[in-house]
C-alpha positions as CSV (number, residue, x, y, z in Angstrom):
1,X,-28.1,16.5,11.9
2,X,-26.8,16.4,8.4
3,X,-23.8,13.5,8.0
4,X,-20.5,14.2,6.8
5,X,-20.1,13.2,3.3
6,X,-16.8,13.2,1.6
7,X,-16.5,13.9,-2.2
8,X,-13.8,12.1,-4.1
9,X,-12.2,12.7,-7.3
10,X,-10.2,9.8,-9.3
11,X,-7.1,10.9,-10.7
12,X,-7.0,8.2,-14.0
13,X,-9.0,4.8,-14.8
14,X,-7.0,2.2,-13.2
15,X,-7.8,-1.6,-12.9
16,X,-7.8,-1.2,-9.2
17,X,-10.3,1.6,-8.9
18,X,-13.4,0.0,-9.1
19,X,-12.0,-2.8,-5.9
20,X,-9.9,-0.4,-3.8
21,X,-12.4,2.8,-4.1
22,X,-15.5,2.0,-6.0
23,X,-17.3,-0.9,-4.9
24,X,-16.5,0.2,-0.8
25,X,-18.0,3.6,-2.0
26,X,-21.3,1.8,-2.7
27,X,-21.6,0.7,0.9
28,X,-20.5,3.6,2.7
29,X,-22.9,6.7,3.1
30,X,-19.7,9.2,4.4
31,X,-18.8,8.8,0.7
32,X,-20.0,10.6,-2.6
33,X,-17.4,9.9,-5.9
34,X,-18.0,12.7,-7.3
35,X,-15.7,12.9,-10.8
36,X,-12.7,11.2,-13.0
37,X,-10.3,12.2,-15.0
38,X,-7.7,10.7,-17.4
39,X,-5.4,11.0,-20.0
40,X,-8.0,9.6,-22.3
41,X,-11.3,11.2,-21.8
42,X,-13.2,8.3,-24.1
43,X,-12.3,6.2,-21.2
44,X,-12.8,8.6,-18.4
45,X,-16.5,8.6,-20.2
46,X,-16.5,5.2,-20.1
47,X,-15.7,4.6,-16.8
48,X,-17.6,7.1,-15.2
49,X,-20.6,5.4,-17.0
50,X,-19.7,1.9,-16.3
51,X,-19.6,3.1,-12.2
52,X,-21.9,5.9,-11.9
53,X,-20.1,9.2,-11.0
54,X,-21.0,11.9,-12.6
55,X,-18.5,14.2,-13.7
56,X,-15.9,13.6,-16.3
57,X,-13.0,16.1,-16.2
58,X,-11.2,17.0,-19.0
59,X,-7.8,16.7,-17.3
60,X,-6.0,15.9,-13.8
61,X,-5.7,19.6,-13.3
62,X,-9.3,20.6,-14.3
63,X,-10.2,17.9,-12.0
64,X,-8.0,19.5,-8.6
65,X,-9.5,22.9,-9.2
66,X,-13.3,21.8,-8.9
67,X,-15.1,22.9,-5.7
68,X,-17.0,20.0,-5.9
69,X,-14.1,17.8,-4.5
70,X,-12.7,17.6,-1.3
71,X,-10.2,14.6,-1.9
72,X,-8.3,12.6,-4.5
73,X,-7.4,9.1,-5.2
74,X,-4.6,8.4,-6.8
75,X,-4.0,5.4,-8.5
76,X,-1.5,6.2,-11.3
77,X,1.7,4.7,-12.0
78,X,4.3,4.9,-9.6
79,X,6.7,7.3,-11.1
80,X,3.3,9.9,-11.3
81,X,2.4,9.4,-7.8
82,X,4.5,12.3,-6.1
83,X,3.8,14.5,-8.4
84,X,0.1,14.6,-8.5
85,X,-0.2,14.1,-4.7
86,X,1.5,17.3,-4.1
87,X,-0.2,19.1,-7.0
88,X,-3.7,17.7,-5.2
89,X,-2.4,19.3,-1.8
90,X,-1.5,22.5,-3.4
91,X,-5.1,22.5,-4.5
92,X,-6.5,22.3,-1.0
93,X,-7.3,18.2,-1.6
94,X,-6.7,15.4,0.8
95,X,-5.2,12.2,-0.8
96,X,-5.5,8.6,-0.9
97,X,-2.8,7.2,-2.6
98,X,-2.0,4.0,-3.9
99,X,1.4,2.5,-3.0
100,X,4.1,2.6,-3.0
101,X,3.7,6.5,-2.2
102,X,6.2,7.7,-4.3
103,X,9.3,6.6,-6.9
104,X,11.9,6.8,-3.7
105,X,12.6,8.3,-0.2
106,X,13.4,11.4,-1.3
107,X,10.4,12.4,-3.1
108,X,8.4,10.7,-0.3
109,X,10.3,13.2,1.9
110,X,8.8,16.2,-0.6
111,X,5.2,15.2,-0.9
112,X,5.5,14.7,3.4
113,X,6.1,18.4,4.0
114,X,3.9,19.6,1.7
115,X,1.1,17.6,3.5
116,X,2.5,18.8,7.1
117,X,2.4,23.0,5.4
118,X,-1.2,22.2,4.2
119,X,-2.5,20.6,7.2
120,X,-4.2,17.9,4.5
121,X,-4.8,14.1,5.2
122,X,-2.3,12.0,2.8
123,X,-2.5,8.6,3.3
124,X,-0.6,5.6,1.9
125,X,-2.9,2.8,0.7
126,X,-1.6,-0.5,2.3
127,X,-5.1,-1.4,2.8
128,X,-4.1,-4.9,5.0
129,X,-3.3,-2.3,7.4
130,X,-6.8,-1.9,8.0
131,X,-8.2,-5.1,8.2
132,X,-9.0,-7.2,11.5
133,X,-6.2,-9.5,10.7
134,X,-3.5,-7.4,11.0
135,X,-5.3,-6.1,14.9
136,X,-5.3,-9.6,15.2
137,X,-1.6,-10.6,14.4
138,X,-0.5,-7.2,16.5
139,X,-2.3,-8.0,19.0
140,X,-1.1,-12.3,19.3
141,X,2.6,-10.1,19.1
142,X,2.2,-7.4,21.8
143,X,0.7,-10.5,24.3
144,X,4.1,-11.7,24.8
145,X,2.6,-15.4,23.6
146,X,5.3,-15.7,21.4
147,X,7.8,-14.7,23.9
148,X,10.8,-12.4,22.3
149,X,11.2,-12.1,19.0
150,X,13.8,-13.7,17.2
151,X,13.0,-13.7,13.4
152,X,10.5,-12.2,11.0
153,X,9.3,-13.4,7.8
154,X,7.3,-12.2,4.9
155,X,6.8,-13.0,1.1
156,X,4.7,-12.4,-1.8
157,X,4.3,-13.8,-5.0
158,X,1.9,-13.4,-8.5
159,X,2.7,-14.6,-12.0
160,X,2.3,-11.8,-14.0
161,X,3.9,-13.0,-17.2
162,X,2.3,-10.5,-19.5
163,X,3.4,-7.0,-20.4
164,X,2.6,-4.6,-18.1
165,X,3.6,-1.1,-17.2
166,X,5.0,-2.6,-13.8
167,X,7.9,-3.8,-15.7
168,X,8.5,-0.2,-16.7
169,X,11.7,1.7,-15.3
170,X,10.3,4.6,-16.7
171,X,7.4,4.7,-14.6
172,X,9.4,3.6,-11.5
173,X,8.6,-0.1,-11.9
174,X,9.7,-3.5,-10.9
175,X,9.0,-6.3,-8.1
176,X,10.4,-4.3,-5.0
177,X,7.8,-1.2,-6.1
178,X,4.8,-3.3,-6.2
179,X,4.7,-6.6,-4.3
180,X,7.7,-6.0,-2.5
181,X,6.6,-2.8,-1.1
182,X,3.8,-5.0,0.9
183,X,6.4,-7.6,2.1
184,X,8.5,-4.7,3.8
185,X,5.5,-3.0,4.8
186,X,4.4,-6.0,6.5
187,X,8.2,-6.9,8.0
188,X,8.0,-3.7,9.5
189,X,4.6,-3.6,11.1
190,X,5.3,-7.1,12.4
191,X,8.1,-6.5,13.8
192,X,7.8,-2.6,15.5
193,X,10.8,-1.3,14.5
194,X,12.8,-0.3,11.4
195,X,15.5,-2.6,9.5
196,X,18.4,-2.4,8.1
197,X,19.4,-4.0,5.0
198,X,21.2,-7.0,5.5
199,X,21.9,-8.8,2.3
200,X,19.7,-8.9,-1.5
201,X,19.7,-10.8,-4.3
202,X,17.6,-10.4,-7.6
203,X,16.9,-11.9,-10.5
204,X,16.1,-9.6,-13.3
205,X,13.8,-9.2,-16.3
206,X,15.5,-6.3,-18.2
207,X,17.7,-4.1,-17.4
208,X,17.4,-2.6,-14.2
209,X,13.9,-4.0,-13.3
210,X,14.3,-6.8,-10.4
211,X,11.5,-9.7,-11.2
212,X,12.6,-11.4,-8.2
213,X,14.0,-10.4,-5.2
214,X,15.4,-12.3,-1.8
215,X,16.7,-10.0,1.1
216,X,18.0,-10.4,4.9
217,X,17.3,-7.8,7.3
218,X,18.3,-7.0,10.9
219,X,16.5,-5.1,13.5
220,X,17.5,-2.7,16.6
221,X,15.8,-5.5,18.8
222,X,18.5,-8.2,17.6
223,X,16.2,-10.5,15.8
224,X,16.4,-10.7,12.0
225,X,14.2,-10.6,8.9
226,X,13.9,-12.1,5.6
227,X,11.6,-11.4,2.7
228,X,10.9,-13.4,-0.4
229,X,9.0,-11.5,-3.5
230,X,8.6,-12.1,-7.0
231,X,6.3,-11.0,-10.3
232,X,7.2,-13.6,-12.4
233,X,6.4,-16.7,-10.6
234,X,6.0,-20.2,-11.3
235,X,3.7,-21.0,-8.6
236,X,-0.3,-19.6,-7.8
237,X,-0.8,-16.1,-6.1
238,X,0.9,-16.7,-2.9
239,X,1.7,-13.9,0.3
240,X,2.0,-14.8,3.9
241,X,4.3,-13.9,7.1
242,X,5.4,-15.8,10.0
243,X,7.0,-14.6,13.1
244,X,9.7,-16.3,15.3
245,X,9.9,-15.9,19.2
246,X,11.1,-17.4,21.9
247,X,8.4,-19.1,23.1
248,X,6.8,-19.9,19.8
249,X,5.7,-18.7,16.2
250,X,2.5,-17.3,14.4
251,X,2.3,-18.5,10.4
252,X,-0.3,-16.4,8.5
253,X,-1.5,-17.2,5.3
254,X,-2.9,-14.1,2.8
255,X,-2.5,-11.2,5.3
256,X,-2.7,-8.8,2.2
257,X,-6.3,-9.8,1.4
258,X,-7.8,-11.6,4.1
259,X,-11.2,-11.0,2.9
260,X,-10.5,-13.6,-0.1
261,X,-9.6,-16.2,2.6
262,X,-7.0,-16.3,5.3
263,X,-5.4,-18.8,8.1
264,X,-3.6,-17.7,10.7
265,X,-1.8,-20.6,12.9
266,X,-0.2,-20.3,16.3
267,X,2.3,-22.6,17.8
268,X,2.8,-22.3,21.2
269,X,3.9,-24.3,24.9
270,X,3.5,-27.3,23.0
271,X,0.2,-26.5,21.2
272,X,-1.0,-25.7,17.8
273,X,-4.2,-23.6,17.0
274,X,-5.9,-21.8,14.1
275,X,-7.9,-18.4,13.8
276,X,-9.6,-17.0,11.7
277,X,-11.3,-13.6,12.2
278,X,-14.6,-11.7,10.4
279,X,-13.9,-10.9,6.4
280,X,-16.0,-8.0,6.7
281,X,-15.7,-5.3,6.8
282,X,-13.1,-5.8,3.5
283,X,-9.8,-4.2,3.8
284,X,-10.5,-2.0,1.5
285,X,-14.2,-1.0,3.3
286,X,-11.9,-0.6,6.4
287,X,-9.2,1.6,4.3
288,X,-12.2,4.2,2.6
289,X,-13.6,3.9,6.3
290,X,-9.8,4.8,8.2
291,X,-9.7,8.2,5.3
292,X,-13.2,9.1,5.8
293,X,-12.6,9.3,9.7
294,X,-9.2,11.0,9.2
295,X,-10.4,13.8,7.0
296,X,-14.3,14.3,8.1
297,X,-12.8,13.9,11.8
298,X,-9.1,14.2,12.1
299,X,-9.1,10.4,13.6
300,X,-5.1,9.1,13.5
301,X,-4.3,6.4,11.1
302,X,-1.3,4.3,11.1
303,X,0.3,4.7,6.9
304,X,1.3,8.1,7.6
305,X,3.3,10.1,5.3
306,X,6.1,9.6,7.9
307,X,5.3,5.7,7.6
308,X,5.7,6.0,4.2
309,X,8.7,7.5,4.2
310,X,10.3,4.7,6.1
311,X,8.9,2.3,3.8
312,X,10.4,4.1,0.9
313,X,13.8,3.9,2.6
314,X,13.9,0.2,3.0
315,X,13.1,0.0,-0.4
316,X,16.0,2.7,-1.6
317,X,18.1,0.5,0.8
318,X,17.4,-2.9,-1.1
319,X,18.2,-1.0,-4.5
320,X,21.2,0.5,-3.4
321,X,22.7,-3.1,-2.1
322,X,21.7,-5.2,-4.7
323,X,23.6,-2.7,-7.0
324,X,20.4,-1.1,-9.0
325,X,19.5,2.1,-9.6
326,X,16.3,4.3,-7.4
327,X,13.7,4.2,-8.9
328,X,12.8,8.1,-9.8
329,X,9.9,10.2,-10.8
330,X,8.3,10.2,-14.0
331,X,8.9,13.3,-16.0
332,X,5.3,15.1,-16.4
Protein backbone atom coordinates (compact mmCIF):
# COMPACT_ATOMS: atom_id res chain seq x y z
CA UNK A 1 0.00 0.00 0.00
CA UNK A 2 1.09 3.51 -0.83
CA UNK A 3 1.34 5.76 2.65
CA UNK A 4 -0.46 8.87 3.26
CA UNK A 5 1.66 11.75 2.69
CA UNK A 6 0.60 15.25 3.64
CA UNK A 7 1.79 18.25 1.56
CA UNK A 8 2.30 21.47 3.45
CA UNK A 9 2.61 25.01 2.43
CA UNK A 10 4.31 27.80 4.77
CA UNK A 11 2.44 30.88 4.91
CA UNK A 12 5.73 33.47 5.59
CA UNK A 13 9.52 32.83 6.84
CA UNK A 14 9.27 32.96 10.49
CA UNK A 15 11.99 32.23 13.13
CA UNK A 16 9.91 29.42 14.41
CA UNK A 17 9.46 27.57 11.13
CA UNK A 18 12.41 25.74 10.80
CA UNK A 19 11.86 24.20 14.90
CA UNK A 20 8.03 23.99 15.06
CA UNK A 21 7.57 22.54 11.27
CA UNK A 22 10.81 21.95 9.50
CA UNK A 23 13.17 19.96 11.37
CA UNK A 24 10.04 17.34 12.61
CA UNK A 25 9.26 17.24 8.80
CA UNK A 26 12.72 15.67 8.20
CA UNK A 27 11.85 12.73 10.51
CA UNK A 28 8.43 12.10 9.54
CA UNK A 29 7.66 10.20 6.25
CA UNK A 30 3.47 11.23 6.40
CA UNK A 31 5.05 14.64 5.65
CA UNK A 32 6.14 16.38 2.25
CA UNK A 33 6.81 20.55 2.64
CA UNK A 34 6.03 21.22 -0.42
CA UNK A 35 6.17 25.39 -0.92
CA UNK A 36 6.64 29.00 0.95
CA UNK A 37 5.53 32.05 0.45
CA UNK A 38 6.25 35.64 1.88
CA UNK A 39 5.91 39.05 1.67
CA UNK A 40 9.48 39.10 0.46
CA UNK A 41 10.16 36.63 -2.11
CA UNK A 42 14.28 37.16 -1.87
CA UNK A 43 13.60 35.54 1.42
CA UNK A 44 11.03 33.05 0.60
CA UNK A 45 14.04 32.03 -2.05
CA UNK A 46 16.21 32.00 0.63
CA UNK A 47 14.56 29.98 2.84
CA UNK A 48 13.23 27.57 0.72
CA UNK A 49 16.98 26.96 -0.22
CA UNK A 50 18.37 27.10 3.13
CA UNK A 51 15.52 24.04 4.06
CA UNK A 52 14.87 22.28 0.89
CA UNK A 53 11.26 22.71 -0.38
CA UNK A 54 10.84 23.27 -3.49
CA UNK A 55 8.44 25.71 -4.47
CA UNK A 56 8.59 29.46 -3.87
CA UNK A 57 5.23 31.23 -4.32
CA UNK A 58 4.97 34.44 -5.33
CA UNK A 59 2.31 35.46 -2.72
CA UNK A 60 0.09 33.98 0.29
CA UNK A 61 -2.72 33.75 -2.18
CA UNK A 62 -0.79 32.13 -5.18
CA UNK A 63 0.31 29.81 -2.51
CA UNK A 64 -3.63 28.65 -1.28
CA UNK A 65 -4.68 28.15 -4.83
CA UNK A 66 -1.84 25.44 -5.69
CA UNK A 67 -3.09 21.78 -6.06
CA UNK A 68 -0.03 20.69 -4.90
CA UNK A 69 -1.01 21.57 -1.19
CA UNK A 70 -3.26 20.07 1.03
CA UNK A 71 -2.49 22.19 4.23
CA UNK A 72 -1.02 25.40 5.64
CA UNK A 73 1.10 26.53 8.39
CA UNK A 74 0.67 29.55 9.60
CA UNK A 75 3.09 31.35 11.47
CA UNK A 76 2.45 35.03 10.94
CA UNK A 77 1.98 37.63 13.30
CA UNK A 78 -0.90 37.53 15.42
CA UNK A 79 -3.12 40.23 14.13
CA UNK A 80 -2.71 38.12 10.43
CA UNK A 81 -3.59 34.86 11.86
CA UNK A 82 -7.54 34.89 11.43
CA UNK A 83 -7.40 36.13 8.37
CA UNK A 84 -5.26 33.87 6.51
CA UNK A 85 -6.60 30.73 8.33
CA UNK A 86 -9.91 31.42 6.97
CA UNK A 87 -8.68 32.50 3.53
CA UNK A 88 -6.62 28.90 3.69
CA UNK A 89 -10.12 27.15 4.52
CA UNK A 90 -11.91 28.83 1.83
CA UNK A 91 -9.28 27.42 -0.35
CA UNK A 92 -10.06 23.77 0.61
CA UNK A 93 -6.61 23.76 3.03
CA UNK A 94 -6.32 22.39 6.55
CA UNK A 95 -4.35 24.64 9.01
CA UNK A 96 -1.76 24.46 11.57
CA UNK A 97 -1.65 27.52 13.18
CA UNK A 98 0.58 29.06 15.48
CA UNK A 99 -0.86 30.66 18.72
CA UNK A 100 -2.56 32.37 19.94
CA UNK A 101 -5.18 31.49 17.02
CA UNK A 102 -6.36 34.70 16.45
CA UNK A 103 -6.25 38.66 17.71
CA UNK A 104 -9.45 37.96 20.19
CA UNK A 105 -12.48 35.70 20.87
CA UNK A 106 -14.53 37.02 18.47
CA UNK A 107 -12.48 36.48 15.47
CA UNK A 108 -11.60 33.05 17.00
CA UNK A 109 -15.39 32.54 16.91
CA UNK A 110 -15.23 33.46 12.82
CA UNK A 111 -12.33 31.38 11.76
CA UNK A 112 -14.26 28.29 14.10
CA UNK A 113 -17.35 28.24 11.83
CA UNK A 114 -15.71 28.52 8.84
CA UNK A 115 -13.62 25.32 9.82
CA UNK A 116 -17.00 23.55 11.12
CA UNK A 117 -18.83 24.73 7.09
CA UNK A 118 -15.64 23.30 5.43
CA UNK A 119 -15.25 20.20 7.32
CA UNK A 120 -11.25 21.14 7.37
CA UNK A 121 -8.77 20.30 10.25
CA UNK A 122 -7.68 23.79 12.10
CA UNK A 123 -5.62 23.24 14.79
CA UNK A 124 -4.09 25.61 17.44
CA UNK A 125 -0.38 25.01 17.95
CA UNK A 126 0.28 24.67 21.73
CA UNK A 127 2.65 22.05 20.99
CA UNK A 128 3.21 21.01 24.99
CA UNK A 129 -0.11 19.73 24.46
CA UNK A 130 1.37 16.97 22.68
CA UNK A 131 4.20 16.02 24.58
CA UNK A 132 4.45 12.97 27.18
CA UNK A 133 4.70 15.36 29.96
CA UNK A 134 1.54 16.88 29.80
CA UNK A 135 -0.18 12.77 29.55
CA UNK A 136 2.00 12.56 32.41
CA UNK A 137 0.88 15.57 34.52
CA UNK A 138 -3.02 14.65 33.47
CA UNK A 139 -2.68 11.60 34.26
CA UNK A 140 -0.76 12.15 38.24
CA UNK A 141 -4.25 14.71 38.31
CA UNK A 142 -7.08 12.40 37.13
CA UNK A 143 -5.39 9.48 39.84
CA UNK A 144 -6.87 11.43 42.62
CA UNK A 145 -2.99 11.35 44.18
CA UNK A 146 -3.29 14.73 44.85
CA UNK A 147 -6.61 14.52 46.37
CA UNK A 148 -9.04 17.64 45.39
CA UNK A 149 -7.87 20.41 43.92
CA UNK A 150 -7.44 23.46 45.68
CA UNK A 151 -5.17 25.85 43.70
CA UNK A 152 -3.49 26.01 40.31
CA UNK A 153 -0.44 27.68 39.21
CA UNK A 154 1.32 28.60 36.16
CA UNK A 155 4.03 31.13 34.83
CA UNK A 156 6.26 31.99 32.11
CA UNK A 157 8.95 34.18 31.68
CA UNK A 158 11.81 35.30 28.73
CA UNK A 159 13.84 38.48 28.47
CA UNK A 160 13.25 39.77 25.35
CA UNK A 161 14.67 43.23 25.66
CA UNK A 162 15.11 43.85 22.02
CA UNK A 163 12.69 45.22 19.49
CA UNK A 164 10.45 42.98 18.17
CA UNK A 165 7.16 42.88 16.40
CA UNK A 166 5.66 41.20 19.70
CA UNK A 167 5.65 44.56 21.30
CA UNK A 168 3.50 45.69 18.34
CA UNK A 169 -0.30 46.68 19.12
CA UNK A 170 -0.70 46.81 15.61
CA UNK A 171 -0.06 43.35 14.99
CA UNK A 172 -2.06 42.30 18.16
CA UNK A 173 1.01 42.09 20.36
CA UNK A 174 2.02 42.09 23.94
CA UNK A 175 2.86 39.57 26.90
CA UNK A 176 -0.73 38.08 27.36
CA UNK A 177 -0.74 37.19 23.30
CA UNK A 178 2.49 35.32 23.37
CA UNK A 179 3.76 33.91 26.70
CA UNK A 180 0.68 34.39 28.41
CA UNK A 181 -1.47 32.61 26.06
CA UNK A 182 0.70 29.31 27.21
CA UNK A 183 0.27 30.14 30.97
CA UNK A 184 -3.67 30.12 30.47
CA UNK A 185 -3.55 27.37 28.17
CA UNK A 186 -1.71 25.47 30.68
CA UNK A 187 -4.09 26.77 33.82
CA UNK A 188 -6.87 25.45 31.92
CA UNK A 189 -5.68 22.05 30.90
CA UNK A 190 -4.41 21.54 34.45
CA UNK A 191 -7.17 22.27 35.95
CA UNK A 192 -10.34 20.80 33.60
CA UNK A 193 -12.39 23.47 33.62
CA UNK A 194 -12.75 27.09 32.43
CA UNK A 195 -11.89 30.32 34.74
CA UNK A 196 -12.98 33.26 35.42
CA UNK A 197 -11.06 36.24 35.84
CA UNK A 198 -10.42 37.12 39.24
CA UNK A 199 -8.09 39.97 39.51
CA UNK A 200 -4.93 41.51 36.93
CA UNK A 201 -2.28 43.62 37.12
CA UNK A 202 0.33 44.76 34.45
CA UNK A 203 3.10 46.48 34.04
CA UNK A 204 3.47 48.07 30.69
CA UNK A 205 5.99 48.85 27.97
CA UNK A 206 4.11 51.45 25.78
CA UNK A 207 0.95 52.23 25.58
CA UNK A 208 -1.41 49.61 25.58
CA UNK A 209 1.12 46.67 25.37
CA UNK A 210 1.26 44.73 28.86
CA UNK A 211 5.18 43.49 29.45
CA UNK A 212 4.10 41.95 32.50
CA UNK A 213 1.20 40.62 33.67
CA UNK A 214 0.01 38.97 37.30
CA UNK A 215 -3.70 37.58 37.47
CA UNK A 216 -6.09 35.52 39.97
CA UNK A 217 -8.53 33.17 38.68
CA UNK A 218 -11.37 31.11 40.10
CA UNK A 219 -12.79 27.90 38.88
CA UNK A 220 -16.50 26.16 38.81
CA UNK A 221 -14.75 23.47 41.06
CA UNK A 222 -13.98 26.13 43.98
CA UNK A 223 -10.27 25.99 43.83
CA UNK A 224 -8.45 29.08 42.42
CA UNK A 225 -5.72 30.03 39.97
CA UNK A 226 -2.86 32.31 39.57
CA UNK A 227 -0.65 33.04 36.67
CA UNK A 228 2.60 34.99 36.54
CA UNK A 229 4.05 36.09 32.84
CA UNK A 230 6.37 38.46 31.63
CA UNK A 231 8.56 39.47 28.22
CA UNK A 232 10.76 41.70 29.76
CA UNK A 233 12.37 39.85 32.54
CA UNK A 234 15.24 40.10 34.72
CA UNK A 235 15.74 36.62 35.33
CA UNK A 236 16.75 33.41 32.63
CA UNK A 237 13.98 31.80 30.44
CA UNK A 238 11.81 30.43 33.11
CA UNK A 239 7.99 28.46 32.78
CA UNK A 240 6.58 25.92 35.06
CA UNK A 241 3.13 24.93 36.87
CA UNK A 242 2.34 23.53 40.12
CA UNK A 243 -0.96 22.13 41.25
CA UNK A 244 -2.45 22.29 44.86
CA UNK A 245 -4.75 19.42 46.26
CA UNK A 246 -5.84 18.14 49.15
CA UNK A 247 -3.76 15.46 49.64
CA UNK A 248 -0.69 17.03 48.04
CA UNK A 249 0.94 19.03 45.08
CA UNK A 250 2.79 18.23 41.67
CA UNK A 251 5.65 21.25 40.81
CA UNK A 252 6.74 20.92 37.11
CA UNK A 253 9.48 22.63 35.79
CA UNK A 254 9.55 23.58 31.70
CA UNK A 255 6.21 21.91 30.80
CA UNK A 256 6.30 24.11 27.51
CA UNK A 257 9.52 22.41 26.14
CA UNK A 258 10.20 19.42 27.91
CA UNK A 259 12.35 18.05 25.36
CA UNK A 260 15.11 20.84 26.34
CA UNK A 261 14.90 19.45 29.91
CA UNK A 262 12.19 19.02 32.44
CA UNK A 263 11.43 17.95 36.31
CA UNK A 264 8.42 17.16 37.49
CA UNK A 265 8.19 16.70 41.47
CA UNK A 266 5.39 15.15 43.45
CA UNK A 267 4.65 15.61 47.10
CA UNK A 268 2.50 13.31 48.53
CA UNK A 269 1.38 11.29 52.16
CA UNK A 270 4.45 12.49 53.49
CA UNK A 271 6.74 11.72 50.50
CA UNK A 272 8.63 13.53 47.79
CA UNK A 273 9.57 12.02 44.35
CA UNK A 274 10.76 13.16 40.88
CA UNK A 275 9.83 12.01 37.19
CA UNK A 276 11.01 12.48 34.44
CA UNK A 277 9.55 10.98 31.26
CA UNK A 278 11.11 10.20 27.42
CA UNK A 279 12.10 13.69 25.45
CA UNK A 280 11.31 12.09 22.32
CA UNK A 281 9.38 12.20 20.43
CA UNK A 282 9.84 16.36 20.65
CA UNK A 283 6.70 18.28 21.20
CA UNK A 284 6.81 19.55 18.15
CA UNK A 285 7.44 15.72 16.40
CA UNK A 286 4.32 14.89 18.52
CA UNK A 287 2.38 18.20 17.32
CA UNK A 288 3.24 17.49 13.11
CA UNK A 289 2.46 13.88 14.28
CA UNK A 290 -1.25 14.79 16.23
CA UNK A 291 -2.10 17.09 12.49
CA UNK A 292 -0.89 14.42 10.27
CA UNK A 293 -3.30 11.82 12.04
CA UNK A 294 -6.12 14.40 12.16
CA UNK A 295 -6.17 15.29 8.53
CA UNK A 296 -4.74 11.87 6.75
CA UNK A 297 -7.20 10.07 9.41
CA UNK A 298 -9.65 12.22 11.06
CA UNK A 299 -7.98 11.13 14.63
CA UNK A 300 -9.41 13.74 17.50
CA UNK A 301 -6.95 16.20 18.91
CA UNK A 302 -7.29 18.15 21.99
CA UNK A 303 -6.49 22.34 20.65
CA UNK A 304 -9.57 22.47 18.89
CA UNK A 305 -10.95 25.47 17.35
CA UNK A 306 -13.55 25.31 20.27
CA UNK A 307 -10.38 25.08 22.67
CA UNK A 308 -9.12 27.90 21.13
CA UNK A 309 -11.90 29.89 21.47
CA UNK A 310 -11.92 29.52 25.25
CA UNK A 311 -8.41 30.29 25.37
CA UNK A 312 -9.03 33.50 23.53
CA UNK A 313 -11.75 34.36 26.03
CA UNK A 314 -9.62 34.20 29.15
CA UNK A 315 -7.32 36.25 27.41
CA UNK A 316 -10.20 39.02 26.30
CA UNK A 317 -11.17 38.56 29.98
CA UNK A 318 -7.63 39.58 31.46
CA UNK A 319 -7.65 42.71 28.95
CA UNK A 320 -10.90 43.75 29.71
CA UNK A 321 -10.08 43.82 33.73
CA UNK A 322 -6.87 45.19 33.71
CA UNK A 323 -8.48 48.15 31.73
CA UNK A 324 -6.65 47.55 28.16
CA UNK A 325 -7.93 47.39 24.94
CA UNK A 326 -8.57 43.61 22.75
CA UNK A 327 -6.19 43.10 20.86
CA UNK A 328 -7.76 43.14 17.09
CA UNK A 329 -7.00 41.98 13.62
CA UNK A 330 -4.53 43.45 11.49
CA UNK A 331 -5.84 45.30 8.62
CA UNK A 332 -4.71 43.23 5.31
Amino acid sequence: MTQKVLRIGVLGAARITPMALVSPARENPQIELVGIAARDVKRAQKFAAKHGLTQVFSSYEELLASPDIDAIYNPLPNGLHGHWTIAALEAGKHVLCEKPFTANAEEAERVAEVARRSGLVVMEAFHYRYHALTARMLEIIASGELGELRHVKSWMHIPLVIEDIRWDYRLAGGTLMDVGCYAIHLLRTLAGQEPEVASVETKLKRENIDRRVDAEFTFPGGFTGEMHISMLSRKLIGAGAEVTGSLGSMRVFNPIAPQLLHRLTVTAGGKSRKETVPKQPSSYAAQLQAFADAVLDGAPFPTTADDAIANMKVIDACYRTAGLPLRQPTPV
